[in-house]
N, C-alpha and C positions, 0 to 999 in steps of 0.2 A: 227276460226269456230269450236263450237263444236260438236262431234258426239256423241252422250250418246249409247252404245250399252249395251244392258239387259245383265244383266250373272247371271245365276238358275241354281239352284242344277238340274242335269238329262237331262243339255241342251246337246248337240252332237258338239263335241269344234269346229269341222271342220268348223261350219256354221258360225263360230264368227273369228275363226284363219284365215281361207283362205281372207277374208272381212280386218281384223286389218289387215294382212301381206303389203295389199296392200294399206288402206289408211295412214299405217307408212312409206309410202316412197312421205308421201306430207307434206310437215312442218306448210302448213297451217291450217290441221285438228288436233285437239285437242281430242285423243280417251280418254272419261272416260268408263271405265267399272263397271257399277252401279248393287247395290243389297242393300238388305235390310240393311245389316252388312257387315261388314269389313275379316269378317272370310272368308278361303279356301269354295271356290265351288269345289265339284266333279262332273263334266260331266258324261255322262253315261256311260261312258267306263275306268271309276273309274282316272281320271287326274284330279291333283288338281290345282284350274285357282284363283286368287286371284282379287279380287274388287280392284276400286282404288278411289270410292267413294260411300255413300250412298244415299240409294233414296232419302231421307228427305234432303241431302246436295247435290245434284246434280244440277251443272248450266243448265242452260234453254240450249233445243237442237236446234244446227240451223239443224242437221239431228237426226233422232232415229231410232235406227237399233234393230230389236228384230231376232236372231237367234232361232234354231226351236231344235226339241229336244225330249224324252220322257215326260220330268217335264215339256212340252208345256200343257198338260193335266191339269197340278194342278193349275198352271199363269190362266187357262180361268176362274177358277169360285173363282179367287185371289184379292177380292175388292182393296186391298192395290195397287197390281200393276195394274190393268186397270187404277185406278186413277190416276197413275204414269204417266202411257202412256197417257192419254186424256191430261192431263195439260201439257206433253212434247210434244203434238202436235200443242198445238194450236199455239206456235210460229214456230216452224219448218217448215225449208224450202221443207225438203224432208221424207217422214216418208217411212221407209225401213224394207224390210225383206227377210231373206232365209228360205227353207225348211217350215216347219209347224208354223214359228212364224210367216206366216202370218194370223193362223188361231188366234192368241192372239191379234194382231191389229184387226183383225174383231171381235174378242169376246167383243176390248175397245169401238166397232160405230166407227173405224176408218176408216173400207174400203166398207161401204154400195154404194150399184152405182158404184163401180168402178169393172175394170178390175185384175188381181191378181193372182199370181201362188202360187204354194207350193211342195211340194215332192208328185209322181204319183201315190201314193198310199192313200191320203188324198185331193188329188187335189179336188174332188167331195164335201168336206165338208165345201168350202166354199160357196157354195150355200145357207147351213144352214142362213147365217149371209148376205143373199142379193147381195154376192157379187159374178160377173161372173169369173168361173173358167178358163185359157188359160193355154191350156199343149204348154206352151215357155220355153224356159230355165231363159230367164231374160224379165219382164214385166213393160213396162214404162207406169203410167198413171195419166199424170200432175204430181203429189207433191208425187203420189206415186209410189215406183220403189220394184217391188218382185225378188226373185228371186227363183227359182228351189229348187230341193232336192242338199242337202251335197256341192259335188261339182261344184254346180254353183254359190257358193259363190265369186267366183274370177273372176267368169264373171261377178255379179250383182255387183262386186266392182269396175272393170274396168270402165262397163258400167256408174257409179254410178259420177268417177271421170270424165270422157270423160263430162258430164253434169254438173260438178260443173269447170272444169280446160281446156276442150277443147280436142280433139281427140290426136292431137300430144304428151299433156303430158300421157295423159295415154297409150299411146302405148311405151313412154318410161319407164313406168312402165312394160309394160307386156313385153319388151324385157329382160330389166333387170330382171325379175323373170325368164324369160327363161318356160313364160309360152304358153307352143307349146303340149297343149294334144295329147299322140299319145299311147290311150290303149293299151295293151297287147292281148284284146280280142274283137272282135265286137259283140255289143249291147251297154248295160247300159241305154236303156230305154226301154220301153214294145214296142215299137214301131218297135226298133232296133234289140230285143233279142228274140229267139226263144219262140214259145207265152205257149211252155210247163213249161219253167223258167218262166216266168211272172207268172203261173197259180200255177206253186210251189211256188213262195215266196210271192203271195196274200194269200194262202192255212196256210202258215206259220206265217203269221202277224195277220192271223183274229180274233183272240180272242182280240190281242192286239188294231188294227183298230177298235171294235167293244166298247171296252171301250173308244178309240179318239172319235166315231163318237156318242155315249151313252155323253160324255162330251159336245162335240162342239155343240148337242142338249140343255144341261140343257144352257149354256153359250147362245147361239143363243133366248131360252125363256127369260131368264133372263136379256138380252139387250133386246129386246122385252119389258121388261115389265118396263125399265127404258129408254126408247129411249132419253126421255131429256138430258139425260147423254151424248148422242154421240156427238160427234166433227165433225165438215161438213169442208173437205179440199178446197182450192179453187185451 
């Protein structure tokens, strides 16, 4: 079974690491990590992640997993990769995302009508793209499975395998990772964390949000004006 999962210059490796760490402990899935070229990617926090195939040589995904990221900005208005994503969806079983690369599967027409999460500071811009926002941590909706900001990547992963391999095996998965979250500090969501932190670090990101949400605009007219292009999941 293969997984094709996206790997871009500027993505946030957490959202690809935490996801690989856990579908490498099922020998049934097959992780390519695809990109235009073979060369190092730097993530945005300057780690260098190597491809292990290219777009143009990538086998067909029975799942496609797009991690989220800052370079999620530059994939939305990326002819070369939406057409990547559209033709690796139309066979796939499962089309997947953490963080903000949901908003790049909506940028491909892959999540119009559906349900869909992302990190709670962009969650609101998938509306752009037709699709209804849920502040959940992990979102199942038919064929397609989201997941949260950073770390909920290992939950959309658990979740991910409990649905392709049955609850038992992934829970022997998450013992064996020894994954039992137990913060240092309560919050980590605007929900949870005092609303003066939330109100500072939306204050902090907004020139940054403003150029995401300036993006997922031009991206959202531009599927708009190619709609025949999008892929309809069943």
């Amino acid at each position: 079974m293969n997984i094709v999962m996206l790997l871009y210059p500027g993505l946030t490796q957490l959202d690809l690491t935490g996801p690989f760490d856990v579908f490498a402990r099922f020998p049934e899935l097959q992780r390519h990590l695809a990109w235009k070229t073979l060369d190092p990617v730097t993530d945005s926090g300057g780690l260098r992640l190597l491809p292990s195939v290219t777009l143009a040589q990538c086998p067909p995904a029975d799942i496609l997993f797009v991690p989220g990221g800052p370079g999620q900005l530059a994939l939305m208005e990326d002819g070369e990769v939406l057409d990547f994503l559209r033709r690796q969806a139309v066979g796939a079983r499962y089309v997947t995302s953490v963080c903000t690369g949901s908003l790049v599967l909506a940028a491909a027409g892959l999540l119009a009508g559906r349900r869909a999460t992302s990190h709670w500071l962009s969650l609101e811009q998938l509306r752009l793209f037709g699709v209804e926002p849920v502040d959940e941590r992990v979102v199942v909706d038919g064929a397609v499975v989201t997941g949260a900001g950073v770390t909920s990547g290992i939950d959309f992963a658990l979740t991910l395998v409990a649905l392709l391999f049955g609850e038992p095996r992934a829970r022997h998965a998450q013992l064996f990772m020894e994954y039992d979250p137990a913060p240092p500090f309560a919050g980590g969501t605007p929900r949870t964390s005092e609303p003066a932190l939330a109100a500072l670090i939306r204050a902090e990101t907004a020139p940054f949000q403003q150029k995401r949400r300036e993006a997922a605009q031009r991206a959202a007219d531009a599927l708009a004006a190619h709609a025949a292009g999008a892929v309809s999941l069943t």
